[in-house]
C-alpha positions in Angstrom: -10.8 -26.7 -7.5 -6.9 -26.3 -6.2 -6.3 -23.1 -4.6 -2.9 -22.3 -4.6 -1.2 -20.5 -1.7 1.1 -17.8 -1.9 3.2 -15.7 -0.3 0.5 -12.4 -1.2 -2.8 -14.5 -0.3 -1.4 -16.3 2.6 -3.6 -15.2 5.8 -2.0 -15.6 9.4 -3.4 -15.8 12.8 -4.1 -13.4 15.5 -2.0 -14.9 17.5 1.0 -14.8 14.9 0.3 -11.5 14.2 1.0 -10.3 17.7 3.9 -11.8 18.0 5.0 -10.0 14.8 3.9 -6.5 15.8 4.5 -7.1 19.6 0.4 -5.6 20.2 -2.0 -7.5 22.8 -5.0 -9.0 20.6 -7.6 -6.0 22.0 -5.1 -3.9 20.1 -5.9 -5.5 16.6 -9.6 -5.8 17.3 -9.4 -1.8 17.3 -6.8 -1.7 14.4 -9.9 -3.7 12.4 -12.5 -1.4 13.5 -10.4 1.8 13.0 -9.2 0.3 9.5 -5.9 0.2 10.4 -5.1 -3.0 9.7 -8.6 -5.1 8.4 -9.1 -8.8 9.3 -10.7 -11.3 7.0 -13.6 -13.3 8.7 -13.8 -16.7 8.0 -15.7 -19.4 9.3 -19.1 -19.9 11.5 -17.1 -18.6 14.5 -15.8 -15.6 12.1 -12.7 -15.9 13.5 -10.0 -13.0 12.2 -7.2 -13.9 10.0 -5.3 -11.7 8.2 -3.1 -10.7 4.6 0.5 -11.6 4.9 1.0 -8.4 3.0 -1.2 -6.1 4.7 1.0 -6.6 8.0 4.4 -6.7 6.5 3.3 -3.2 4.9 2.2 -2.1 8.5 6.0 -3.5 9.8 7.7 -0.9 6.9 
């Protein structure tokens, strides 16, 4: 199974989005918790990624 990649699945980093909302990564942690902005947990680590959208919508 091929899973295709788009611009409104595509998840990003915490570290990318920092940079793009200029917040220190304890700030997100708390955004995720408060359901400001909710991470996606992948992985054994569970490590946060999140929607491409979800951030540009938080940036409008």
């Amino acid at each position: 199974m091929v899973m295709v990649r788009n611009e409104s699945n595509e998840l990003l980093k915490m570290s990318q989005v920092c940079k793009m909302l200029k917040v220190h990564p304890n700030t997100l942690r708390q955004w995720d918790k408060k359901g400001i902005l909710k991470a996606v947990r992948i992985g054994v680590r569970r490590d946060r990624r999140y929607k491409k959208n979800d951030v540009n919508k938080l940036l409008e």
